[in-house]
C-alpha positions in Angstrom: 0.0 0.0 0.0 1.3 3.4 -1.1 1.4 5.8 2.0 2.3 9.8 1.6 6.2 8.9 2.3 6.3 6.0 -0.4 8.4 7.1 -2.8 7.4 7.0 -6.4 9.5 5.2 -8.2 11.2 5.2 -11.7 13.9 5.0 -13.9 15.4 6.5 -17.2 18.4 7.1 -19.1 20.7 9.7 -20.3 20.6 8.3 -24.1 23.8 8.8 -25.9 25.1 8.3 -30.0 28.1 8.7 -31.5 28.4 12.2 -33.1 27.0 12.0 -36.1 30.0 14.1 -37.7 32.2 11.6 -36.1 33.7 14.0 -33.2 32.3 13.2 -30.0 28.9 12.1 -28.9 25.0 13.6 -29.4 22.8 13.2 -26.3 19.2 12.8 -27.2 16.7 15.2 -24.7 12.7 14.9 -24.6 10.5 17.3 -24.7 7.0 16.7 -22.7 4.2 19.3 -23.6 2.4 18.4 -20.1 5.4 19.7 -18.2 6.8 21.9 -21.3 10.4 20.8 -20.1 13.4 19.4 -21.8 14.4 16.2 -19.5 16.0 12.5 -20.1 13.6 9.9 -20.9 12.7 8.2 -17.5 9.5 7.0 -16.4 7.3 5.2 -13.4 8.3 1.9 -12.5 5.3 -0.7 -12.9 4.9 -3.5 -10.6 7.6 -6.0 -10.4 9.3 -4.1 -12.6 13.1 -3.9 -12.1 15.0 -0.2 -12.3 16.8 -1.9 -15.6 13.8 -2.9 -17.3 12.3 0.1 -16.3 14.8 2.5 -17.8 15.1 0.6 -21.0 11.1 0.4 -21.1 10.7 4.1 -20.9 13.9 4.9 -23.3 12.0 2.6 -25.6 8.5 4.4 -25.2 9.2 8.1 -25.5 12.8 7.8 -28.2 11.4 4.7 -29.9 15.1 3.7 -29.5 16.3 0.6 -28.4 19.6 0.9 -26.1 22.0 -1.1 -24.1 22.5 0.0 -20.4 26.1 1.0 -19.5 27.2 2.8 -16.4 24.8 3.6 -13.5 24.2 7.0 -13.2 23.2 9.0 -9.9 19.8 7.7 -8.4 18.1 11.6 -8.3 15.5 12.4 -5.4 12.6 15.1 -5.9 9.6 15.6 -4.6 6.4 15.8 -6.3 3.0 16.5 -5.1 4.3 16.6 -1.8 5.3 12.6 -2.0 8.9 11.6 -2.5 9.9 10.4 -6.2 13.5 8.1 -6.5 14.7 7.8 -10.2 17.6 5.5 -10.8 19.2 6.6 -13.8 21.8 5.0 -16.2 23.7 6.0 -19.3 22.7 3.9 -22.1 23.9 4.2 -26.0 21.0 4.2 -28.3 20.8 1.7 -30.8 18.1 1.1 -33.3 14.8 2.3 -33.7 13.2 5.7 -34.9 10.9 8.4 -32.9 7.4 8.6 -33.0 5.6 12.1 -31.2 3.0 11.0 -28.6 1.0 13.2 -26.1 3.7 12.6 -23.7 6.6 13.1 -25.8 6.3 15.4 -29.2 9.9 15.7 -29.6 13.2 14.7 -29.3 16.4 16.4 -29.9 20.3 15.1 -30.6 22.4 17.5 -29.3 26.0 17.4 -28.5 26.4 17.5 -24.7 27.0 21.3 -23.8 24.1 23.0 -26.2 22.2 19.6 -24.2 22.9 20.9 -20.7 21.7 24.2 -22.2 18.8 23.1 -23.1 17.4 21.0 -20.2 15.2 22.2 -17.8 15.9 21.2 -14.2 19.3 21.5 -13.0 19.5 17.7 -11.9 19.2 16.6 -15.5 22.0 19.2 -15.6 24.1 16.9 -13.3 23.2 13.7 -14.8 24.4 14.9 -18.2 27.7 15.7 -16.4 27.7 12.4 -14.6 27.2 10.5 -18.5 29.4 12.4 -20.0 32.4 11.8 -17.6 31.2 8.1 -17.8 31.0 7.8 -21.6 34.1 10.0 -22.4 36.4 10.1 -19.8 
């Protein structure tokens, strides 16, 4: 049973490609018109539903890119509603698949990391960029 000091919780990704100039690497960014922010993919967790499967679900649902997990990333802690939410992130390279606009996400953006941080609307996705970058780079 779900109490007001349950956390919510989710996972996502911060969803990287190799440049495709061949310098570097592009990170992709959502945007979700209910919110009308720029953030990483990431959603809810459904029952049973492991942080991994999770992250790769959601990647899935709002890039319509497959992607392969690598390093784990910061777990980020918010509140929302006045209830705690816990997202475990991880920084996963894309692989195939093609985007789709929904209601929840109508677009997606590849940027290369600093015009990313740029555009992003909360300062944690700020940090998890950071985190991915110095994961995937460095």
């Amino acid at each position: 049973m779900n109490t007001p000091d349950t956390p919510i919780l989710a996972a996502g990704c911060v969803l990287w490609r190799p440049a495709l100039s061949g310098h570097g690497i592009e990170v992709a960014i959502v945007h979700r018109p209910k919110y009308d922010d720029w953030s990483h993919p990431k959603g809810k967790r459904k029952r049973g539903e492991s942080a991994e499967a999770c992250a790769l679900r959601e990647v899935q649902e709002e890039t319509g890119r497959r992607s392969a997990l690598g390093p784990r990333l910061p777990t980020v802690h918010y509140t929302v509603d006045g209830r705690p939410k816990e997202v475990a992130y991880w920084s996963a390279r894309a692989l195939d698949g093609a985007f789709t606009p929904s209601r929840e996400v109508d677009r997606l953006l590849w940027l290369p990391p600093a015009a990313a941080r740029t555009r992003l609307t909360q300062p944690r996705d700020r940090e998890l960029l950071d985190a991915a970058v110095t994961t995937t780079t460095g």
